[in-house]
N, C-alpha and C positions, 0 to 999 in steps of 0.2 A: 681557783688554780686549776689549770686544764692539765689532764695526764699525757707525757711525755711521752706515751705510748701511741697517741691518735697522730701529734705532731710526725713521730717517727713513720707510721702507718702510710699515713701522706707522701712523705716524702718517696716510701719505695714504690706507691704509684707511681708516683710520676717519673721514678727512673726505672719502675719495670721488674723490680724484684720483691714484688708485692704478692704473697702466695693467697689466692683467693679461696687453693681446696682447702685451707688451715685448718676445716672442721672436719676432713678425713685423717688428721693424724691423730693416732692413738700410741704412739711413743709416748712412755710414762717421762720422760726426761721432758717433756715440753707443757705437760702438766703443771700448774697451780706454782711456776717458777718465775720471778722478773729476769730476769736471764735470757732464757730459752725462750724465742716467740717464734710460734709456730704459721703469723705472717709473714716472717723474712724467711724470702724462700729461697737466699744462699744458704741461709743457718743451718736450714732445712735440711737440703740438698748435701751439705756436707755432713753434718750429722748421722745421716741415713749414712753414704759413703764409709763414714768412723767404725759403726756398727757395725758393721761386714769384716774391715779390716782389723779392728781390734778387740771388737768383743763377739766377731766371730759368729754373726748371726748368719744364719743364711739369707741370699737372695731374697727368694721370695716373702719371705714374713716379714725380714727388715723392709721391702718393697711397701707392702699390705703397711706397718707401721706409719710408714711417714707419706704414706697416699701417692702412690706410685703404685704403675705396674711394675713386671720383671722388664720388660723392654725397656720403659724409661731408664730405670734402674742402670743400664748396660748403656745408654746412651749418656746419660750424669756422668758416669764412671769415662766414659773414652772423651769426652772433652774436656774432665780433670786431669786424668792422665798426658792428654795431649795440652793444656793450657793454664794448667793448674786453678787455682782458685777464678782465676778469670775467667775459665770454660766454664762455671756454675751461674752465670750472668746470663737472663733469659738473651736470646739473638733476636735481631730484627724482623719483624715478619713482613711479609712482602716483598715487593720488587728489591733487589738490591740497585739496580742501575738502568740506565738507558735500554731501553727494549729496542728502540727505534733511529736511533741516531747512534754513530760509534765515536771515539774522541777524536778523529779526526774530522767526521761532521760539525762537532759542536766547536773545534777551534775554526773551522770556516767558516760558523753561524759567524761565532763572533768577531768575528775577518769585517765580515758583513757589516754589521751592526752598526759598523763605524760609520757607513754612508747610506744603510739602506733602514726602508722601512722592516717589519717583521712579514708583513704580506710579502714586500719583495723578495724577502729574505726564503719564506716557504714557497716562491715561484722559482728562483733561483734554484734551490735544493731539488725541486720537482723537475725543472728543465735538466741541469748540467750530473745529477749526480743520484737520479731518477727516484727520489726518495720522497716519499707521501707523506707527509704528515700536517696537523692545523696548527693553527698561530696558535692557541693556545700551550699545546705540546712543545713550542720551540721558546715560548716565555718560559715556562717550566725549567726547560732547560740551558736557556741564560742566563737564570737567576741562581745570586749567589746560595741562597736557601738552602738549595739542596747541599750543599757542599758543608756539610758539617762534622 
């Protein structure tokens, strides 16, 4: 029988709230508990958050407990406050959007698309609307993919 704990473990890989520092908290609450796991790093994150507001610890040592600096700490705190439980959800890293095309580029691409090659397509963009970029970058971004 495999523990319920690796399946879970997995899973917050792959959706990103998978806390990797889990061997710098020393929060006694996360300690020898099935409960408390100190790889789920909403658990975490709110935890830490609780300790401040109701048991009153200060910043920085509740920081130091749950493997945080004071900075983080203050930045946990203003996207809870501002989004509640959903703010403690790690963000995307990287690009958010098109660097190189704006949405009314890419509803032209795809204007295009209907009759033209994608070479044509990045000739056309270059001649009429002076925009550089290679066929690959304009697949990228006619594809539904990104749209998720």
């Amino acid at each position: 029988m495999s523990d319920p704990r690796l399946a879970r473990h997995e899973e917050m890989r792959k959706n990103g709230s998978f806390n990797y520092r889990a061997n710098n908290i020393t929060a006694e609450i996360f300690s020898n508990s099935t409960f408390f796991d100190a790889y789920d790093l909403i658990q975490v994150k709110y935890e830490m958050l609780r300790a401040v507001e109701k048991e009153h610890h200060d910043v920085s040592s509740a920081s130091v407990m749950y493997g945080y600096s004071r900075v983080s700490f203050y930045q946990i705190k203003k996207e809870f406050d501002k989004n509640g439980i959903t703010g403690l959800m790690p963000k995307k890293r990287g690009p958010k959007g098109s660097r190189k095309l704006n949405s009314s580029d890419i509803e032209y691409a795809k204007e295009l698309e209907k009759t033209f090659t994608k070479s044509q397509i990045v000739n056309r963009l270059k001649e009429e609307r002076g925009i550089i970029i290679s066929k690959r970058t304009l697949e990228r971004e006619l594809s539904d993919k990104k749209k998720l």
